[in-house]
mmCIF file of the N, C-alpha and C atoms, coordinates in Angstrom:
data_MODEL
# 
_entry.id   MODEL 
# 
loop_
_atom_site.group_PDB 
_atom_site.id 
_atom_site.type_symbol 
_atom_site.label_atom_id 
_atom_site.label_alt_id 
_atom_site.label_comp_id 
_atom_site.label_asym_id 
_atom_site.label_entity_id 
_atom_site.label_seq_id 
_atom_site.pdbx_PDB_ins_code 
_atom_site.Cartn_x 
_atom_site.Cartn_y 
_atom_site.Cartn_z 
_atom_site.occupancy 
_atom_site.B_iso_or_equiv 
_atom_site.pdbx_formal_charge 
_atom_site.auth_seq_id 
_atom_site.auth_comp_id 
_atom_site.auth_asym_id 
_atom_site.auth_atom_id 
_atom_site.pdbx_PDB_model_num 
ATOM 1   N N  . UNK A 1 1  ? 0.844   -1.181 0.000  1.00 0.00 ? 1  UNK A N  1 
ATOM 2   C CA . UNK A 1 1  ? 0.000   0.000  0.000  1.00 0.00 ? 1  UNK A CA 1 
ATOM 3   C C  . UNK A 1 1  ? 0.882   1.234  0.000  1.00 0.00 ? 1  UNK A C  1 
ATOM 4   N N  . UNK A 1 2  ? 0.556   2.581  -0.939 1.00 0.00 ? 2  UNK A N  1 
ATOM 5   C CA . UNK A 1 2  ? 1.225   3.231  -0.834 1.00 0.00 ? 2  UNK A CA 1 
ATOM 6   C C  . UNK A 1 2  ? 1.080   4.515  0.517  1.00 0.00 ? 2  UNK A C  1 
ATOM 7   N N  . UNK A 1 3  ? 2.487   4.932  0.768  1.00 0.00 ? 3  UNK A N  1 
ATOM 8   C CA . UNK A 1 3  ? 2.316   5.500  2.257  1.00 0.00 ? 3  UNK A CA 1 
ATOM 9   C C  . UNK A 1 3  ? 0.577   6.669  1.178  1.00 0.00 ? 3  UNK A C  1 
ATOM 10  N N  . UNK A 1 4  ? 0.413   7.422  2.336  1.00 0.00 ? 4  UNK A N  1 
ATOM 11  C CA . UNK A 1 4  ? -0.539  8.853  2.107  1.00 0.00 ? 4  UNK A CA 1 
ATOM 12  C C  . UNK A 1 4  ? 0.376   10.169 2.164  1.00 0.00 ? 4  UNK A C  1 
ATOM 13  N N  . UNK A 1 5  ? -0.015  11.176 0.638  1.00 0.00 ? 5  UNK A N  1 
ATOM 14  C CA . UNK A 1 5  ? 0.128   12.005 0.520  1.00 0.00 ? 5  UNK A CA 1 
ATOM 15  C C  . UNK A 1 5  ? 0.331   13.255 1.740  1.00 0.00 ? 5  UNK A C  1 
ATOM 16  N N  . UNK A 1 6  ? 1.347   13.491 2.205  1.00 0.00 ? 6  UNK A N  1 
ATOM 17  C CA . UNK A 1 6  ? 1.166   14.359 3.240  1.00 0.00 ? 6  UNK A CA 1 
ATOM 18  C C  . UNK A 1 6  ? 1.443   16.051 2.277  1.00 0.00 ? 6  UNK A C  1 
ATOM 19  N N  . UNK A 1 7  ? 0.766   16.600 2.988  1.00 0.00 ? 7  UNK A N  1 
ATOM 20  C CA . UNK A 1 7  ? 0.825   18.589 2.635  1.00 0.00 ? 7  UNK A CA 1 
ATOM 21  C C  . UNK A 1 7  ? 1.357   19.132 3.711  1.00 0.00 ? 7  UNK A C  1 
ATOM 22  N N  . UNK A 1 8  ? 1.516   20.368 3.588  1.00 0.00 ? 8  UNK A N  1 
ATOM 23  C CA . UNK A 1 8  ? 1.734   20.956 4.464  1.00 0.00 ? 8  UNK A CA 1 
ATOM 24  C C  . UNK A 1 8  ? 0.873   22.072 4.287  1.00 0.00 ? 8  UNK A C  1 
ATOM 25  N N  . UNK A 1 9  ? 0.117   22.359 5.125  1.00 0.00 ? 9  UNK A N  1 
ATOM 26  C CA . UNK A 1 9  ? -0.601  23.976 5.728  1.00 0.00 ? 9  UNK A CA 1 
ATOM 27  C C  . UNK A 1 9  ? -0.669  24.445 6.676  1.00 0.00 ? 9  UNK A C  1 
ATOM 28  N N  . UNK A 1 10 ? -0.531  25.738 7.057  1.00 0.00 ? 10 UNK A N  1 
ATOM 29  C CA . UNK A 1 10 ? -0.818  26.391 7.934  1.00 0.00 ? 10 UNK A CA 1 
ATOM 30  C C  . UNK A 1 10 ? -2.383  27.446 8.649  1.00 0.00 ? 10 UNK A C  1 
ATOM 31  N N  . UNK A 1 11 ? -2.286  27.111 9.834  1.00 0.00 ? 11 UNK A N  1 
ATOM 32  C CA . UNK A 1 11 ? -3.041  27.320 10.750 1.00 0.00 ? 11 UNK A CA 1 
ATOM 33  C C  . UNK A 1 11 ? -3.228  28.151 11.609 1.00 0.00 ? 11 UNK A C  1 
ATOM 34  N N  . UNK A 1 12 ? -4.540  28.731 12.083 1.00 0.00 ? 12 UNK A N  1 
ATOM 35  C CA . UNK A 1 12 ? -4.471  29.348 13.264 1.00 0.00 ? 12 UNK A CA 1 
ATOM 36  C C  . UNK A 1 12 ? -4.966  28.378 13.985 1.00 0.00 ? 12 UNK A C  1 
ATOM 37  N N  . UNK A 1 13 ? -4.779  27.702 15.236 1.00 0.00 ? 13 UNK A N  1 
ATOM 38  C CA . UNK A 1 13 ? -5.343  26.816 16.654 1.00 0.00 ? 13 UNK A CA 1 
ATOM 39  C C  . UNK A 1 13 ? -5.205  27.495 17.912 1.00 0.00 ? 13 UNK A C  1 
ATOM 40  N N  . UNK A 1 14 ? -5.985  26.990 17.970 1.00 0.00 ? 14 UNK A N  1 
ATOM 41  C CA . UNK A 1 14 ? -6.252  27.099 19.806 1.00 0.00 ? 14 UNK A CA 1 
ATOM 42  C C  . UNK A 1 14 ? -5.367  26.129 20.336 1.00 0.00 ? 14 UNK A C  1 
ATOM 43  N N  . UNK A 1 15 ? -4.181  26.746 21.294 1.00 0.00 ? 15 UNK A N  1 
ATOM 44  C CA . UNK A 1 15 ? -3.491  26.035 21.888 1.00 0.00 ? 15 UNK A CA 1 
ATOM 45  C C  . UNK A 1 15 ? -3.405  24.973 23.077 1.00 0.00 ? 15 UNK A C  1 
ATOM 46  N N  . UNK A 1 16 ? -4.733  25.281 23.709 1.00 0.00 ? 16 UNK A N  1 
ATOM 47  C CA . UNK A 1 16 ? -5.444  24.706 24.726 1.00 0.00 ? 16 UNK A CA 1 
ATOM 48  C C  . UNK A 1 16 ? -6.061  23.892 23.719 1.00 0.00 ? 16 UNK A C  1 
ATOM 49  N N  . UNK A 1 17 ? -7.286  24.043 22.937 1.00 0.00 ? 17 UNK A N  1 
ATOM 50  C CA . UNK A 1 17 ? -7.199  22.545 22.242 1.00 0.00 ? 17 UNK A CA 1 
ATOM 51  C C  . UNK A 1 17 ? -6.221  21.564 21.831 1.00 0.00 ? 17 UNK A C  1 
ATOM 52  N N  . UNK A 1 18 ? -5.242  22.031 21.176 1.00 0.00 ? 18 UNK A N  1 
ATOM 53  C CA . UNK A 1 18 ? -4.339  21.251 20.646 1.00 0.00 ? 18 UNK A CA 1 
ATOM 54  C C  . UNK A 1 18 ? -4.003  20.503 21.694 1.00 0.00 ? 18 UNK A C  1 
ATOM 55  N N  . UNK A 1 19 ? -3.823  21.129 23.186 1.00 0.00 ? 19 UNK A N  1 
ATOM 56  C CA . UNK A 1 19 ? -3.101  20.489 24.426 1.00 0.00 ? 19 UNK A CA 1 
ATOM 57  C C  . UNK A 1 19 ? -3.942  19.456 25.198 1.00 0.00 ? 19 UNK A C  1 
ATOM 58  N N  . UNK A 1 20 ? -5.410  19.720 24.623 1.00 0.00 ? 20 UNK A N  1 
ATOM 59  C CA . UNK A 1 20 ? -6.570  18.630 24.814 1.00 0.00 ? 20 UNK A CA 1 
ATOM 60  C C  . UNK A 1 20 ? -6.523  17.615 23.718 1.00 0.00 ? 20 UNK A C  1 
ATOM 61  N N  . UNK A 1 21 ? -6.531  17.854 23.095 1.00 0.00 ? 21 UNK A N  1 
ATOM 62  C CA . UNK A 1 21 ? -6.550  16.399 21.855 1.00 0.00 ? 21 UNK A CA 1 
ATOM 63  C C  . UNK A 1 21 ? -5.272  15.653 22.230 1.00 0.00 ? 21 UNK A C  1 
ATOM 64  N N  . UNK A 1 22 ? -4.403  16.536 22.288 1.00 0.00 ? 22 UNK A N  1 
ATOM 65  C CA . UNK A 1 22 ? -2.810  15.959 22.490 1.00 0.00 ? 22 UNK A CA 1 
ATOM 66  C C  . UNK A 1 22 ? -2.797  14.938 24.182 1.00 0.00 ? 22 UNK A C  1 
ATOM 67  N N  . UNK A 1 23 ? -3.904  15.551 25.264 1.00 0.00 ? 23 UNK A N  1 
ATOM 68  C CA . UNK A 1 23 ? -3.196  14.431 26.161 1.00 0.00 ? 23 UNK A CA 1 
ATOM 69  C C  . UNK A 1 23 ? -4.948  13.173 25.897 1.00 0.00 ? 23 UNK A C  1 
ATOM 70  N N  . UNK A 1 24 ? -6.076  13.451 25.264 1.00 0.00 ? 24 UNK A N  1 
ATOM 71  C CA . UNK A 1 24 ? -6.778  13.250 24.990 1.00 0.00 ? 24 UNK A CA 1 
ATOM 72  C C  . UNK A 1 24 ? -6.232  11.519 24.436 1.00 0.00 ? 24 UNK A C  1 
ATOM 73  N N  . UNK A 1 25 ? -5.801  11.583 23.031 1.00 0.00 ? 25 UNK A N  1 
ATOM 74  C CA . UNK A 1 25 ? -5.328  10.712 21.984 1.00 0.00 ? 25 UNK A CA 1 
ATOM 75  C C  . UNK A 1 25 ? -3.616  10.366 22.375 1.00 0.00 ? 25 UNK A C  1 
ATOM 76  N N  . UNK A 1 26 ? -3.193  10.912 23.437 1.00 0.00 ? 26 UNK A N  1 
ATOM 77  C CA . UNK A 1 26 ? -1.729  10.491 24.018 1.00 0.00 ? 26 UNK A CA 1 
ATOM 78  C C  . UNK A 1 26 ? -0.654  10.416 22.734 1.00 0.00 ? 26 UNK A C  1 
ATOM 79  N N  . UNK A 1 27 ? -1.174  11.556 21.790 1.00 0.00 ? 27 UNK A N  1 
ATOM 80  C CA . UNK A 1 27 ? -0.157  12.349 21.242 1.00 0.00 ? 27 UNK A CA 1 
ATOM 81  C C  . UNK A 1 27 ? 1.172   12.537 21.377 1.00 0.00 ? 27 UNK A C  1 
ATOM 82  N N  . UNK A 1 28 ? 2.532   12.773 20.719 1.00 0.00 ? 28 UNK A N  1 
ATOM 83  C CA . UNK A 1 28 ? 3.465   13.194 21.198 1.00 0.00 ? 28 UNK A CA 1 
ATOM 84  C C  . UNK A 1 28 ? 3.751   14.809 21.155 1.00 0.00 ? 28 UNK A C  1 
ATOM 85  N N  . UNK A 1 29 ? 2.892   14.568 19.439 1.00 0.00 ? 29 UNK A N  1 
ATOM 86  C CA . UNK A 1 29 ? 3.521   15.925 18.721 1.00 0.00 ? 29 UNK A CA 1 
ATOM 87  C C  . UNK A 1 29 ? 2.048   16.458 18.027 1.00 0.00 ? 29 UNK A C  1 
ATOM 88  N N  . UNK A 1 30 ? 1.837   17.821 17.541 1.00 0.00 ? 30 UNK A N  1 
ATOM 89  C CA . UNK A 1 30 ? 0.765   18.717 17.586 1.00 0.00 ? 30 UNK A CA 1 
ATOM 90  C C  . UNK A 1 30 ? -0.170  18.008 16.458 1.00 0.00 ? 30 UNK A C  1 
ATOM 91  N N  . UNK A 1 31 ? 1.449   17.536 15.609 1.00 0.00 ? 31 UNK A N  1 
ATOM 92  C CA . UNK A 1 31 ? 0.772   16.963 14.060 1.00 0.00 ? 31 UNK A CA 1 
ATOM 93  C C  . UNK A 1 31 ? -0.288  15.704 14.409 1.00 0.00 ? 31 UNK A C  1 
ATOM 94  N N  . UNK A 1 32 ? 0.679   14.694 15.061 1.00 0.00 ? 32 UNK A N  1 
ATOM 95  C CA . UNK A 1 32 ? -0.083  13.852 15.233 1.00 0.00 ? 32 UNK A CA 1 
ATOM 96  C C  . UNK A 1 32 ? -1.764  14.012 16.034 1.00 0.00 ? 32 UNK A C  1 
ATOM 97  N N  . UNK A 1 33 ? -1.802  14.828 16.977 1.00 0.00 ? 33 UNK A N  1 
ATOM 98  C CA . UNK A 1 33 ? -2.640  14.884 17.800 1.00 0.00 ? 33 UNK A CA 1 
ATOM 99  C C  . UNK A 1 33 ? -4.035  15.434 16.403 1.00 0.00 ? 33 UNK A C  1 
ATOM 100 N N  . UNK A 1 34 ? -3.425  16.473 15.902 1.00 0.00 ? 34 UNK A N  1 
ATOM 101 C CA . UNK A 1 34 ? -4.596  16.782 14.636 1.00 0.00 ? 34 UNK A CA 1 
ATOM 102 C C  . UNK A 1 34 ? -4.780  15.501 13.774 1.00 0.00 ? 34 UNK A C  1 
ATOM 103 N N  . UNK A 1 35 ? -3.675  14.751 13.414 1.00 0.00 ? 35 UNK A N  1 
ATOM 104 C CA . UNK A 1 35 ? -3.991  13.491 12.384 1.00 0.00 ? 35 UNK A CA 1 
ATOM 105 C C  . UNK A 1 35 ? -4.733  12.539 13.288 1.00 0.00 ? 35 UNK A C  1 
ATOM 106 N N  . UNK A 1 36 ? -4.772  12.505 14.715 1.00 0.00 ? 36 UNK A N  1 
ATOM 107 C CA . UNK A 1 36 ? -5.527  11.913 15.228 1.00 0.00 ? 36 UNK A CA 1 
ATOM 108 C C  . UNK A 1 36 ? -7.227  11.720 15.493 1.00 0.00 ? 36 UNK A C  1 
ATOM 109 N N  . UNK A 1 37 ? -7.206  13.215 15.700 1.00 0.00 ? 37 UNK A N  1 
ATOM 110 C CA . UNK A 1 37 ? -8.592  14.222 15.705 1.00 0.00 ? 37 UNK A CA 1 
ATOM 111 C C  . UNK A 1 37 ? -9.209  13.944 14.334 1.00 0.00 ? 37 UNK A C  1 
ATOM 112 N N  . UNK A 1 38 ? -8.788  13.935 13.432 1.00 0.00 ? 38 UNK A N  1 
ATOM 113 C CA . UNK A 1 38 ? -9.265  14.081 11.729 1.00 0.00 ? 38 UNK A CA 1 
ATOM 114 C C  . UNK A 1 38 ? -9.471  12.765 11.879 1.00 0.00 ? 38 UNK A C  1 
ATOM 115 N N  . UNK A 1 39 ? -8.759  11.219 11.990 1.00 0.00 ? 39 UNK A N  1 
ATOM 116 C CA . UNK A 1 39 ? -9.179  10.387 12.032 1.00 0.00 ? 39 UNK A CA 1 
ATOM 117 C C  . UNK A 1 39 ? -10.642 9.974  12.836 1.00 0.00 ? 39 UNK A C  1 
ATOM 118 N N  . UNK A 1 40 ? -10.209 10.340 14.106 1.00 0.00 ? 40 UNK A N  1 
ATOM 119 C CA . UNK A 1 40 ? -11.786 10.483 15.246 1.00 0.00 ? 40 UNK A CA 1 
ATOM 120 C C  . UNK A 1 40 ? -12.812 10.686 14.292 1.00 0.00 ? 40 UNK A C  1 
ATOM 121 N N  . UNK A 1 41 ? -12.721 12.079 13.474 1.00 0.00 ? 41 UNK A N  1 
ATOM 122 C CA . UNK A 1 41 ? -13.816 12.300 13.087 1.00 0.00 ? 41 UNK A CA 1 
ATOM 123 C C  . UNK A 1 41 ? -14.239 11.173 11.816 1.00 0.00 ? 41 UNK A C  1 
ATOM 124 N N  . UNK A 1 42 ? -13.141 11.037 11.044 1.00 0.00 ? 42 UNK A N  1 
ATOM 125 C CA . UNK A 1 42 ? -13.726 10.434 10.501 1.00 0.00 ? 42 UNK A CA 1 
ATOM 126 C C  . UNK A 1 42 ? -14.734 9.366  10.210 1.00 0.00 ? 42 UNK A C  1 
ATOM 127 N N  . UNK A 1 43 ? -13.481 8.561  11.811 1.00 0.00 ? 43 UNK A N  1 
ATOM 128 C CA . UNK A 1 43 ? -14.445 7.399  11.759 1.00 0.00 ? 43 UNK A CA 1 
ATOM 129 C C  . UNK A 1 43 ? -15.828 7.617  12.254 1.00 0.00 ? 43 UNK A C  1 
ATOM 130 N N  . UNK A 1 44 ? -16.339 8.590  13.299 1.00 0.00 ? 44 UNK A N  1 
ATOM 131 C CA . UNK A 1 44 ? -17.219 8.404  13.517 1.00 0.00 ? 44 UNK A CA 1 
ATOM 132 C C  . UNK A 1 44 ? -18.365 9.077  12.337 1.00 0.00 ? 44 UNK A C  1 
ATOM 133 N N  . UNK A 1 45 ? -17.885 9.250  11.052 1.00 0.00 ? 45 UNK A N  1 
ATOM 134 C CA . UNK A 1 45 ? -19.106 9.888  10.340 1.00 0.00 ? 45 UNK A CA 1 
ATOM 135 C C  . UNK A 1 45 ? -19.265 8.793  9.722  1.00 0.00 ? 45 UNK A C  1 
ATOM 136 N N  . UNK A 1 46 ? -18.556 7.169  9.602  1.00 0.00 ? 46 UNK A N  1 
ATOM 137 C CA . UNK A 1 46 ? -18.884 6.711  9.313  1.00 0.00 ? 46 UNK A CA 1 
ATOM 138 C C  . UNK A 1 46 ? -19.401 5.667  10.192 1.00 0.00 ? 46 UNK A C  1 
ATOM 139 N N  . UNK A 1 47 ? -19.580 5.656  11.299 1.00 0.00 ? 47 UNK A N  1 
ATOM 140 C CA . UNK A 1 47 ? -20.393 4.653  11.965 1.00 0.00 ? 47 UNK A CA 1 
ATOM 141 C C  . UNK A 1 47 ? -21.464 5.689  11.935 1.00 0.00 ? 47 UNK A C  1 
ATOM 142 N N  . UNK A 1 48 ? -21.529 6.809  11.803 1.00 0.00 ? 48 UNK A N  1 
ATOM 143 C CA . UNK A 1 48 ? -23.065 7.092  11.759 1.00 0.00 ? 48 UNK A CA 1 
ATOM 144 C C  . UNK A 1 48 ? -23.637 7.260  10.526 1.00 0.00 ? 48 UNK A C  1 
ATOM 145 N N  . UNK A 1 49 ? -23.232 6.851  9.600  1.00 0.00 ? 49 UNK A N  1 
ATOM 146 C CA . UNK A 1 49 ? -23.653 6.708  8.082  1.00 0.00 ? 49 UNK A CA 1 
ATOM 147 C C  . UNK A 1 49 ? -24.293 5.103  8.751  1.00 0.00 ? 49 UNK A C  1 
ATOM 148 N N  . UNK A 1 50 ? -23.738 4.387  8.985  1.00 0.00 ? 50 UNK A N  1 
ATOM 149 C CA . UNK A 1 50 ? -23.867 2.834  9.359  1.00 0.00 ? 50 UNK A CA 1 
ATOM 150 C C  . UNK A 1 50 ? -25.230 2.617  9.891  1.00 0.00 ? 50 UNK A C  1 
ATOM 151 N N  . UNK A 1 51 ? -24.904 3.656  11.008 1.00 0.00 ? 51 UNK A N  1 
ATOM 152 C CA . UNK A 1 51 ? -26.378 3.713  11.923 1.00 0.00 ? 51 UNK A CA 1 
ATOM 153 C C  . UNK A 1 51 ? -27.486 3.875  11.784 1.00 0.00 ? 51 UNK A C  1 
ATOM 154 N N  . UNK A 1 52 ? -27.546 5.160  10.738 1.00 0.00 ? 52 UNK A N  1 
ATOM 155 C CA . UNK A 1 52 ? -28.525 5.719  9.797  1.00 0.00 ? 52 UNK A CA 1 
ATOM 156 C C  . UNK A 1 52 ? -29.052 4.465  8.580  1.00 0.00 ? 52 UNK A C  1 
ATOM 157 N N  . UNK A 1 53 ? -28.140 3.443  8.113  1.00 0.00 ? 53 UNK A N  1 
ATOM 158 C CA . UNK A 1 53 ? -28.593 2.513  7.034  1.00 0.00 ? 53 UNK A CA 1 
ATOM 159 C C  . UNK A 1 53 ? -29.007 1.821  7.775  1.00 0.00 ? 53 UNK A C  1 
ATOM 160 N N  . UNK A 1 54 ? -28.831 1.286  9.448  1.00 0.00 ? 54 UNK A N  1 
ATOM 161 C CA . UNK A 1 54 ? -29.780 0.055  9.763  1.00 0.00 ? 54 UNK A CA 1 
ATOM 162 C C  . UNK A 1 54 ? -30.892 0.666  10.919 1.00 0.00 ? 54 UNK A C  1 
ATOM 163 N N  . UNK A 1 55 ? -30.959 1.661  10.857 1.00 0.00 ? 55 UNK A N  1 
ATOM 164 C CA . UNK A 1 55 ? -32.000 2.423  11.584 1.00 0.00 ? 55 UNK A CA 1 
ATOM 165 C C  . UNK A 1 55 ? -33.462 2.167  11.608 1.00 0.00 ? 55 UNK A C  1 
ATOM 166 N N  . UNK A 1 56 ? -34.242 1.526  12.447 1.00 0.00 ? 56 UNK A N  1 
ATOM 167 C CA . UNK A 1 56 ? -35.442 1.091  12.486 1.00 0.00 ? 56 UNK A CA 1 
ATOM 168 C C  . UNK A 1 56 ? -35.405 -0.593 11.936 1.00 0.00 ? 56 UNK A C  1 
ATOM 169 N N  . UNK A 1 57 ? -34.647 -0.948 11.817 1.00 0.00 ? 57 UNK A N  1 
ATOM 170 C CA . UNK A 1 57 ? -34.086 -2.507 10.909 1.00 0.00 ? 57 UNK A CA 1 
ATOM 171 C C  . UNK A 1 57 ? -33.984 -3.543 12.576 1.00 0.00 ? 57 UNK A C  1 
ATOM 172 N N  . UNK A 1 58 ? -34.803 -4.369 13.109 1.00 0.00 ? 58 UNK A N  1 
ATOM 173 C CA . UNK A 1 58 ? -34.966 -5.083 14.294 1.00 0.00 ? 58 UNK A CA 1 
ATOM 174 C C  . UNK A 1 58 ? -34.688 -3.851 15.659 1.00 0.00 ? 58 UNK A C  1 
ATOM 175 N N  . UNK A 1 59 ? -34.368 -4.432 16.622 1.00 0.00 ? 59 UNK A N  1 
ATOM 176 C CA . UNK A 1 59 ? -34.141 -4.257 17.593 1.00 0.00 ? 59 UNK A CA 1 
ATOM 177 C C  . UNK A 1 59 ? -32.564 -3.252 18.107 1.00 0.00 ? 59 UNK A C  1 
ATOM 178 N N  . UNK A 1 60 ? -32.197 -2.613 17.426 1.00 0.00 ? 60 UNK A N  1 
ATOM 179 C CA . UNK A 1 60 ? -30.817 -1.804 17.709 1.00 0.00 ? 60 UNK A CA 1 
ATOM 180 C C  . UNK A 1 60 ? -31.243 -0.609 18.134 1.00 0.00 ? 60 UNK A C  1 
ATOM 181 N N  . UNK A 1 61 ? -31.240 -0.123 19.178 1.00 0.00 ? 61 UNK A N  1 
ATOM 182 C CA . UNK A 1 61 ? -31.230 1.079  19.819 1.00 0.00 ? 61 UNK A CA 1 
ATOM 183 C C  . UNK A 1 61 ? -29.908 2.329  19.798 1.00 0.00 ? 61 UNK A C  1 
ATOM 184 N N  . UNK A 1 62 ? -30.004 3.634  19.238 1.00 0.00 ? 62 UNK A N  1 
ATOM 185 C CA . UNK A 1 62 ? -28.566 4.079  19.968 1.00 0.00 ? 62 UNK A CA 1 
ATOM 186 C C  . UNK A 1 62 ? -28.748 5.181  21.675 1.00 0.00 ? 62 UNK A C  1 
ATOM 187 N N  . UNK A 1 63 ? -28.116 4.149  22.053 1.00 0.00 ? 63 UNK A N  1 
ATOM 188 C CA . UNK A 1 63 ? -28.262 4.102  23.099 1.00 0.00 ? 63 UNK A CA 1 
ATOM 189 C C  . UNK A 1 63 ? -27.244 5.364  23.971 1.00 0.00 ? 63 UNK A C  1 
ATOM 190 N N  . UNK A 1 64 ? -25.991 5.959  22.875 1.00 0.00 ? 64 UNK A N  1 
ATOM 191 C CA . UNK A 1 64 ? -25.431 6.643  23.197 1.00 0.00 ? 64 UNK A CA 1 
ATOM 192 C C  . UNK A 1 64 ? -25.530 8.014  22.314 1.00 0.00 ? 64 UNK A C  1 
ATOM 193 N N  . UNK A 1 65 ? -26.911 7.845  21.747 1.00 0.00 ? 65 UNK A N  1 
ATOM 194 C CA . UNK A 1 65 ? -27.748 9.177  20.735 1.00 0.00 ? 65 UNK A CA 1 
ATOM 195 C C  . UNK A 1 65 ? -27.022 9.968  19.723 1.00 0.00 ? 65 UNK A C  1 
ATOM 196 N N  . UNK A 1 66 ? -25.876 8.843  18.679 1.00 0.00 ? 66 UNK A N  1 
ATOM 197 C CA . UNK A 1 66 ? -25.228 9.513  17.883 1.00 0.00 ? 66 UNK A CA 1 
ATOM 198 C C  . UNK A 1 66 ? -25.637 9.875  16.988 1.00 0.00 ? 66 UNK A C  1 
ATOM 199 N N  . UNK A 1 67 ? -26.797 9.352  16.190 1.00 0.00 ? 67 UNK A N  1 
ATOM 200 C CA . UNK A 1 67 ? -27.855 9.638  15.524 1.00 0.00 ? 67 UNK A CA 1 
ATOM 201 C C  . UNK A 1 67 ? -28.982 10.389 15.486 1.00 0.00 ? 67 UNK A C  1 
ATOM 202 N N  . UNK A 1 68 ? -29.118 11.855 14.814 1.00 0.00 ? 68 UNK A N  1 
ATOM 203 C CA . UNK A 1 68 ? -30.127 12.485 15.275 1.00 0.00 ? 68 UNK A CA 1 
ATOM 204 C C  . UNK A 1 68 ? -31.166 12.050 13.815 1.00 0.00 ? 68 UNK A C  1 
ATOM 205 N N  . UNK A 1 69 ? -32.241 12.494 13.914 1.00 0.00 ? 69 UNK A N  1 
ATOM 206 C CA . UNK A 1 69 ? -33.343 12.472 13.038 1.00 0.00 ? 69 UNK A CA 1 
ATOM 207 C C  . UNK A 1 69 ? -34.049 11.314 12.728 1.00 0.00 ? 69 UNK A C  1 
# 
């Protein structure tokens, strides 16, 4: 598999976030702690794509209300 395209851009952040994601995801470095965060999100837009396709389909409740509508 080939590695992923890395860029470089620049940012304005909140340094107190960064210092939350960073002990959050046990980060070393700022980059990682954002490549971490971006992952988080990702995955969770796709368990709630997931959620949304078996929604009302038997007995599955979300029980931790990631799903609105």
């Amino acid at each position: 598999m080939k590695p992923a395209l890395k860029i470089r851009k620049q940012f304005i952040l909140d340094p107190k976030k960064i210092e939350a994601v960073k002990k959050i995801t046990k980060a070393k470095t700022d980059t990682e702690a954002i490549n971490k965060a971006l992952d988080i999100i990702i995955a969770n837009s796709e368990i709630e794509k997931m959620l949304m396709s078996i929604k009302g389909k038997g007995n599955i409740r979300d029980v931790y209300n990631r799903v609105s509508g």
